[in-house]
N, C-alpha and C positions, 0 to 999 in steps of 0.2 A: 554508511555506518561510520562510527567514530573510529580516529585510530588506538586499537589497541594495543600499540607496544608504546606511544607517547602522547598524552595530553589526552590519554583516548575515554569511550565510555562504554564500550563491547567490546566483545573478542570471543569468536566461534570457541577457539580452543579453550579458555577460560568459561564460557558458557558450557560447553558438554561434560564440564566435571563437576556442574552443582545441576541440581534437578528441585522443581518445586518455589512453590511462593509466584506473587504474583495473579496475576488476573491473565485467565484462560480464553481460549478466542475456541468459536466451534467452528470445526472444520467445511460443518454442514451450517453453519449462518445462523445457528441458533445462537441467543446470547441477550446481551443486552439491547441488539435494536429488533426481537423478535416479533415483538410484538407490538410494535410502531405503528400506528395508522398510519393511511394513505394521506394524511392531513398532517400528523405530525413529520411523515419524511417533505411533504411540499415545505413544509415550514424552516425545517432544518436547511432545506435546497435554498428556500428564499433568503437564508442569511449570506448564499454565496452569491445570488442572483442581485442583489441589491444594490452593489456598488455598480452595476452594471446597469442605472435604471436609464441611463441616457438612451442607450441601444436599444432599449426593450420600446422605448417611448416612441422612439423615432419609425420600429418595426411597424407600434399597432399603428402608428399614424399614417405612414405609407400602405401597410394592410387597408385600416379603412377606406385609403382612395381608391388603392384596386380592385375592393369589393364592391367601392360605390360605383365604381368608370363599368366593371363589369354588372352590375344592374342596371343597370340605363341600358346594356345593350337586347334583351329581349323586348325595351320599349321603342326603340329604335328599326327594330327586325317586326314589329306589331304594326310600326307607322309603317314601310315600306309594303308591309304586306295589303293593310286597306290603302295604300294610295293604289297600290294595282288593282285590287278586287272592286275598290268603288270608284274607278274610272278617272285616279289624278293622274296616273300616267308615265310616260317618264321625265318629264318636267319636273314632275314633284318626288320622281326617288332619287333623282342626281345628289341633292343636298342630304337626302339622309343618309344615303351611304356613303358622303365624306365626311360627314360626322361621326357613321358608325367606322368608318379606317381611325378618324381619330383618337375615338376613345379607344380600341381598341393597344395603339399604339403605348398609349398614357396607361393602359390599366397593366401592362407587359410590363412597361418600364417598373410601375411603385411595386408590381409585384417582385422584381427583383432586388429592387432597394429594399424590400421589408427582408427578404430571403438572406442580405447579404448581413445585415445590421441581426437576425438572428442565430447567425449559423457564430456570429463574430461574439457575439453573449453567450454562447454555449462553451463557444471554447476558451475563451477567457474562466468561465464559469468552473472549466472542469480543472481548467489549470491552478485554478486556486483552491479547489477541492484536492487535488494530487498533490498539491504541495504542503497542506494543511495533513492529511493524510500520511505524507512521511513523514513529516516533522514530528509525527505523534509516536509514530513507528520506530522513531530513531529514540524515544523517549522511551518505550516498553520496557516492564523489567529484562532481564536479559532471562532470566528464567521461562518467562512467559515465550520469549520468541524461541528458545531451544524447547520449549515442549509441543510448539505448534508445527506446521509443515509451512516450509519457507517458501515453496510454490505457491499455498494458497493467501500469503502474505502479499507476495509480487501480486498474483494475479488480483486482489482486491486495489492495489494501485494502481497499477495497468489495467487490466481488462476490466475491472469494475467500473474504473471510473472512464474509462473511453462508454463503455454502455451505457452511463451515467449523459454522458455527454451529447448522446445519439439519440437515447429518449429526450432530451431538453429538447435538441432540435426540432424533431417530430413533433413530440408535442406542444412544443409553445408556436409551432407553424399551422399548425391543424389547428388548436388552440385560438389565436388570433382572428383569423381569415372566417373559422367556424361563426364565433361571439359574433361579427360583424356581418358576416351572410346571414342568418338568425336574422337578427334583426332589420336589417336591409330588406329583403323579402318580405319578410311581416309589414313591414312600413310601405312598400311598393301594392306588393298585396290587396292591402287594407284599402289604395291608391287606386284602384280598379275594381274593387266588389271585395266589401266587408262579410257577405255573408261566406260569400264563399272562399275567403279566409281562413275563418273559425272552422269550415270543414279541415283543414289541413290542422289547423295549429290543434283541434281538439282529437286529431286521432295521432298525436307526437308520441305522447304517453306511451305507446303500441311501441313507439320503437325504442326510445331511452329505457322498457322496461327490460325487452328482448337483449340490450346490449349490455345491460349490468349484471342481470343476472349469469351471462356466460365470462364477464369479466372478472366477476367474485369466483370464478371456476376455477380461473387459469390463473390468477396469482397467487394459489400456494405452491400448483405446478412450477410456476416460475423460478420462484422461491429454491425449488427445490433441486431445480437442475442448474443454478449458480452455486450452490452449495457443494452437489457433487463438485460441478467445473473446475473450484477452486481446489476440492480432495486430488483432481485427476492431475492438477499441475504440481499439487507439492510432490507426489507419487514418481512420476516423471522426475521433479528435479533432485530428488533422493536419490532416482535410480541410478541418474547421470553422474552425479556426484562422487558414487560410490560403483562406479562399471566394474574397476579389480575386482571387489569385494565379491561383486556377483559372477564374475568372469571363475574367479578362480575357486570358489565354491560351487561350481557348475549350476549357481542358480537362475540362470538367463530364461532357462524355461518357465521356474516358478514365477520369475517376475513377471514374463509375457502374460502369464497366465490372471494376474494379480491386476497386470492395467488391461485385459480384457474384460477380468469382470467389472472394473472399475469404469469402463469406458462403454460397457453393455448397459448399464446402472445409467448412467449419463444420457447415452441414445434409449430407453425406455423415457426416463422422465420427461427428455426434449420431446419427443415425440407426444408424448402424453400431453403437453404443454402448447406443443403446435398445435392439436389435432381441436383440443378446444378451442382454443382461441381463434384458427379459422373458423371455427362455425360463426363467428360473429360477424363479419362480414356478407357470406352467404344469408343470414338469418334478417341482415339487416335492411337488406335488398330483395328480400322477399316482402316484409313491410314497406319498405319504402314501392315497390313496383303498384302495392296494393292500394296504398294512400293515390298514386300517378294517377289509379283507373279512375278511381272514385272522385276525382280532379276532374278528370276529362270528363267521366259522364256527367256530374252537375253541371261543367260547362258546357255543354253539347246542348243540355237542355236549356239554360240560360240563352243561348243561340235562337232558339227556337222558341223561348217565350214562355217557358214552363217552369224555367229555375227560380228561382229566390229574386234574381236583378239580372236587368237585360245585359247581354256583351255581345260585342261583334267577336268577327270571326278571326282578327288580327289581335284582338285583347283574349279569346282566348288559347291563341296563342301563347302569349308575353304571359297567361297565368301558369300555364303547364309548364315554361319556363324555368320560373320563378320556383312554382313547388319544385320543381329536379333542383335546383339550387339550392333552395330550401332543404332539402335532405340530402345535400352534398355533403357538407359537418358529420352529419352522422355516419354517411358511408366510408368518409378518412378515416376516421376515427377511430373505426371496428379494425378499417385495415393493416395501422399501426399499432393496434392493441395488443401485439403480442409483444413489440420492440417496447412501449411503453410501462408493461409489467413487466418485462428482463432489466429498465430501467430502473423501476423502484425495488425487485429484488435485490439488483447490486446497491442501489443506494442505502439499502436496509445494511449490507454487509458492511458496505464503508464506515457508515454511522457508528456500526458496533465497533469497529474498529478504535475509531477516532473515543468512543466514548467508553472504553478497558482502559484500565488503570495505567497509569504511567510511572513510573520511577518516581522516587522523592527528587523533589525539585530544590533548589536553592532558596536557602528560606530568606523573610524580606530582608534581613540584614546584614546579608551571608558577607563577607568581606574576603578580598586577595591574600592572599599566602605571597607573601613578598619576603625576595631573595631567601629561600628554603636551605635550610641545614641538616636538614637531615632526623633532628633526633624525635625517635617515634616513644609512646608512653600508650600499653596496652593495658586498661583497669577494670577488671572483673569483665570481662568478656561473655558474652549471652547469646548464642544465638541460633534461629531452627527457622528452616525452611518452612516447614509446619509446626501449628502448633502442637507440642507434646511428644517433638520428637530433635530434640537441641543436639546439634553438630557443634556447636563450642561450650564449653562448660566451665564458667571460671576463668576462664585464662587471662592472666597480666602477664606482661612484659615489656623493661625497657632497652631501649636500643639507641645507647648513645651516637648522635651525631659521627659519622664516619666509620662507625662498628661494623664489620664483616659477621652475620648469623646465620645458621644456618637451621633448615625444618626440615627435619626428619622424623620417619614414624611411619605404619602399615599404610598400606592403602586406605584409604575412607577415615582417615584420624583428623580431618579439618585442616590439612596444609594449605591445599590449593583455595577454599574457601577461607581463610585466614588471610589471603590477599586480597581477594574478593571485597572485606570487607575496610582493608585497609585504604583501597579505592572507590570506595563508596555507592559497590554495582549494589550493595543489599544493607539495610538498614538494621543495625543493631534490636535487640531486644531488650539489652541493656548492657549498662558499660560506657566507658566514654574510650573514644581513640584520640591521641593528640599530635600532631605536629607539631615541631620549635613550641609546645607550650600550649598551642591552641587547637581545639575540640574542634573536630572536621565537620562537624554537624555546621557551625557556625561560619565553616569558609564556603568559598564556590567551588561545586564541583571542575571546573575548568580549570583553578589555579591550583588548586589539589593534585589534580589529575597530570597538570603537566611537570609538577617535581616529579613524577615518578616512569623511569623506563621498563617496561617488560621485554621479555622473552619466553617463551612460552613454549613446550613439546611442539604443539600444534602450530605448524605455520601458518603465516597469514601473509599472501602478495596477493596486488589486484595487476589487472589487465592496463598495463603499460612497458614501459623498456626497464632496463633493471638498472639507471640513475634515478630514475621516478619510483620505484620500489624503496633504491634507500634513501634518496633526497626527499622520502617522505617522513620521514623522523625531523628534519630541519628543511621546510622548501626555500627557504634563502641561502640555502648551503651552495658554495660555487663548486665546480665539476673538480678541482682539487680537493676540496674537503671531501668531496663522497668518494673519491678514490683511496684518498687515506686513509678513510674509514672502512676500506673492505681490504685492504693493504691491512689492519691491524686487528681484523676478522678473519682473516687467511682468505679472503675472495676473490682478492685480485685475480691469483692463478688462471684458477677455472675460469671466471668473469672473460680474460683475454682469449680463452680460448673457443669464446663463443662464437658464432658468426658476425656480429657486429658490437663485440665487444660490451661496454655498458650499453650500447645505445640500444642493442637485442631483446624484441619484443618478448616479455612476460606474457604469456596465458594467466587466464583466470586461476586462482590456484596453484600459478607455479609451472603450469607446461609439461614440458617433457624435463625441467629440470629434477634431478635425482632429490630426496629425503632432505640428505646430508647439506645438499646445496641451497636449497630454501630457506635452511637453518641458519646457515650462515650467513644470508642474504638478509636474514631477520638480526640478526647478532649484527652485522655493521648498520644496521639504521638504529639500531637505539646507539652501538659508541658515535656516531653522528650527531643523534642527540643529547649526550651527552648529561645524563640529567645530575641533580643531587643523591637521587634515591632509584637502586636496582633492585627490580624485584626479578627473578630469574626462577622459572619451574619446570627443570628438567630441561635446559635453555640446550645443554649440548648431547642430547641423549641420541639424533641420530648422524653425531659423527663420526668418523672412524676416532679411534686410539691417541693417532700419530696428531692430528688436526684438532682431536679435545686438548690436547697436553698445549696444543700452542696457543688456541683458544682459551685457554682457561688462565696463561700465562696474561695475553693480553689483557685480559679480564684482568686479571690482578694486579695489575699495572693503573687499569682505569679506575679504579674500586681505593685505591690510595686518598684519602681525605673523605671517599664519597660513604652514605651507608648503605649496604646492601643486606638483604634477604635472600637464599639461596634454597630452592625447594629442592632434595634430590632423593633418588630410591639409592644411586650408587654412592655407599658409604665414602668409598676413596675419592671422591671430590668433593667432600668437605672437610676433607682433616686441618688442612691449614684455616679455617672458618678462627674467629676471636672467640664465639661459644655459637653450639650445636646444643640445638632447641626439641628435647627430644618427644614426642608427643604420639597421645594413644588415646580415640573414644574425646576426642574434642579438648583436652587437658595435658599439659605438660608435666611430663612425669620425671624430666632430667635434666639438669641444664650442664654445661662447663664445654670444657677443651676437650677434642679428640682423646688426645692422652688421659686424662681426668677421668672420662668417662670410662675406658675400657679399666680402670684400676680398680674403680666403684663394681665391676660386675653386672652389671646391672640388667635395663632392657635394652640401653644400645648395647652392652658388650654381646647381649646375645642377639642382636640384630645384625653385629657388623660378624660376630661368628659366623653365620649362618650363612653368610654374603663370601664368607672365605675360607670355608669350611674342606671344602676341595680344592682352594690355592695351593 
């Protein structure tokens, strides 16, 4: 994901305080690829298979010699069998069965060239489906991925698309080698007694119908237990996420309980899903054994002078052969049909994935924001999650170049989404926003994005040492500027006292380190980055006292020439602000200076009362 405290385009924390808007992903795989054919997912798959057609080509061409080297050899095992029954001897089998090791050899070798050159199209294949797949995922509103579960997110890039990858294989191997034994046998066949061909080719029908109709069975089952899979992992990754939560509200039980039934749910459908789809295998070997008989006794009788065309006793051999080869394709085929409907299950989820709406994009003419000053121009402001229910209402405001402001106002009055839109995670309804002059609609998100540093309640570090934590605000920053930078964060302290100092491996999320200290680990990569424009939301709230007072200094030190926005609940850190922006129900109701306002009486004097009412 993007960074969001600089040049970014997400932020968990900035996400969990707006809800709505957006295009919705089902957790159960319902949605936009729901109802796909089995033809329109091949089709979609063939726009990733295509640039790969060199592999594909090379596969079927090596298939076909495997299949061919492997049909010659029942004709080869037919001659040696009449050179001994009508008295050539072993004179005349020496030479066949150096030609039958040969071919053999040769049909081994193409068969592993075709194997190698498919398995290498599958995963080239899936690796550009995964990466086409993120890149759409990193484009989602931010709305859309805080209302879905982030488990089932991964797991459609991960697990879906490795299942994605596994059906390609299977079936474009079975696939191949099938088309080519088909027709090789029929041609062989036809080669040795046409009549008794048509017995075979005309009782196929028997089985292609027994194998589709249990295949139409098992793909809504399919369907159905990717859909939980994906519920079962966002489940999980919620739970992980949130252990205190559940730790300390003694709800360990309820949740065991919650991924039991969820993982009961999961093993019912899989099972429901195996259970048919193996019948297709057995079912199809039942036919197929049926067609062998009926093979053998017309030829027995062809033996003997009663069939349709005469054959010796080594031709009908090479035919009974032939027909088991012949219904080799269909026996693969049933036996990977369940790998191949969990294939296009997942590939239905990805598709829906890739084809949910994505963020406004940079439109054609969007231009850079070069060298940024800061001054922001907010005009008639408009805007709602949904429609009919508007979280900004009206709101203008300017904010000259280097101005220190500050947003205050109850919970749920539009602060935190007032940044939101300043950064362009959500599209106006109307209204225009301006920087230095120019309407943000018209720049690129990217150079928008990097005038402005956040800081946010919610911390954000990822899984590296804590220089790459802050040297992620500026990564050509050298190891003195990030130590300055947490030197004028207060982090240096703690920082030295770790076991390896900066160089001390960050966990996901911050580790074992404390609230307070993730905070300020997030606080020195944006003074790192140092940008034009701060936006800060509650940036010191879980500091102590002693460390906001110094933090806050620093801050106002950095904030000199720069402009900032300052989101806070506690009144006492914004009284030195230039004007405090006072707002209620999406509308600002008061503007001016700490002092100004409390003289006015107003709704900040009764906010900041309130706040200090027992001081």
């Amino acid at each position: 994901m993007a960074n969001p405290y600089q040049a970014g385009g997400s932020s968990a924390g900035l996400v969990s305080s707006v809800r709505g808007g957006g295009a919705s992903l089902s957790p159960k795989g319902a949605g936009v690829a729901e109802g796909l054919s089995a033809g329109a997912v091949l089709r979609r798959l063939g726009r990733y298979v295509a640039p790969h057609a060199a592999s594909l080509a090379t596969s079927f061409v090596a298939s076909m010699a495997s299949v061919a080297l492997q049909l010659y050899v029942p004709i080869l095992i037919g001659r040696a069998i009449d050179a001994m029954a009508y008295g050539g001897g072993t004179a005349a089998l020496v030479p066949v069965l150096r030609t039958l090791a040969a071919v053999v050899v040769a049909a081994a070798s193409c068969q592993w060239l075709s194997g190698y050159f498919v398995s290498r199209l599958a995963f080239e294949t899936v690796r550009d489906l995964r990466d086409d797949a993120y890149d759409h995922l990193s484009d989602l509103p931010l709305a859309t991925i805080d209302a879905h579960p982030h488990g089932d997110l991964l797991a459609r890039v991960v697990a879906d698309a490795d299942a994605v990858g596994d059906g390609l294989l299977q079936g474009l191997n079975q696939l191949m080698g099938g088309i080519v034994t088909i027709a090789g046998t029929i041609a062989f066949m036809c080669s040795i007694s046409v009549p008794v061909a048509l017995v075979v080719v005309l009782l196929t029908p028997a089985l292609a119908l027994v194998a589709s109709l249990i295949a139409r069975r098992s793909s809504s089952s399919f369907a159905a237990q990717q859909g939980i899979q994906g519920e079962l992992g966002g489940y999980v990754e919620e739970v992980m996420g949130n252990q205190r939560l559940f730790t300390a509200f003694a709800r360990a039980d309820g949740a065991r309980e919650r991924f039991a039934e969820i993982n009961s749910r999961l093993y019912e459908s899989g099972e429901r899903a195996q259970f048919v789809s193996s019948l297709t295998n057995p079912a199809t070997r039942v036919v197929n054994n049926a067609i062998y008989a009926v093979v053998a006794v017309v030829g027995c009788l062809c033996v003997i002078g009663v069939g349709p065309s005469p054959l010796t006793v080594g031709q009908v051999q090479s035919f009974l052969s032939y027909a088991n080869q012949y219904m080799k394709p269909f026996n693969e085929v049933s036996a990977v049909v369940g790998q191949v409907q969990g294939a296009f299950a997942s590939a239905r989820r990805l598709i829906e994935l890739m084809d949910s709406e994505s963020q406004t994009q940079d439109a054609p003419d969007a231009v850079e924001l070069v060298d940024p000053k800061g001054a922001l121009e907010l005009e008639d402001l408009h805007f709602s999650y949904e429609p009919g229910h508007e979280i900004i209402r009206g709101l203008s405001l300017s904010v000259p170049a280097g101005g220190r402001f500050a947003l205050v106002g109850p919970t749920g009055c539009g602060k935190t989404t007032l940044i939101s839109l300043l950064l362009r995670f959500f599209d106006l309804d109307s209204g225009r926003i301006l920087v230095d002059g120019q309407d943000v609609s018209g720049l690129s998100a990217s150079s928008l994005r990097a005038a402005f540093g956040m800081v946010l309640q919610e911390t954000w570090l990822f899984e590296g040492s804590v220089r790459d934590n802050i040297a992620y605000g500026r990564p050509d920053a050298t190891d003195a500027e990030v130590e300055e930078a947490a030197h004028r964060a207060h982090a240096h302290k703690f920082v030295m006292q770790l076991p390896q100092g900066y160089d001390t491996p960050v966990g996901e999320g911050g580790g074992s380190l404390s609230q307070g200290q993730r905070q300020l680990l997030c606080i020195a990569r944006v003074m790192l980055a140092d940008p034009p424009v701060f936006l800060l939301d509650e940036a010191t709230s879980s500091i102590d006292t002693r460390t906001e007072l110094q933090v806050q200094d620093a801050f106002d030190r950095m904030m000199v020439g720069r402009t900032s926005l300052v989101v806070a609940h506690r009144l006492s850190t914004v009284r030195n602000a230039d004007c405090i922006v006072v707002m209620d129900a999406g509308k600002i109701v008061e503007m001016g200076t700490h002092d100004e306002l409390l003289a006015r009486g107003g709704f900040y004097a009764r906010l900041y009362q309130s706040q200090f009412a027992l001081s």
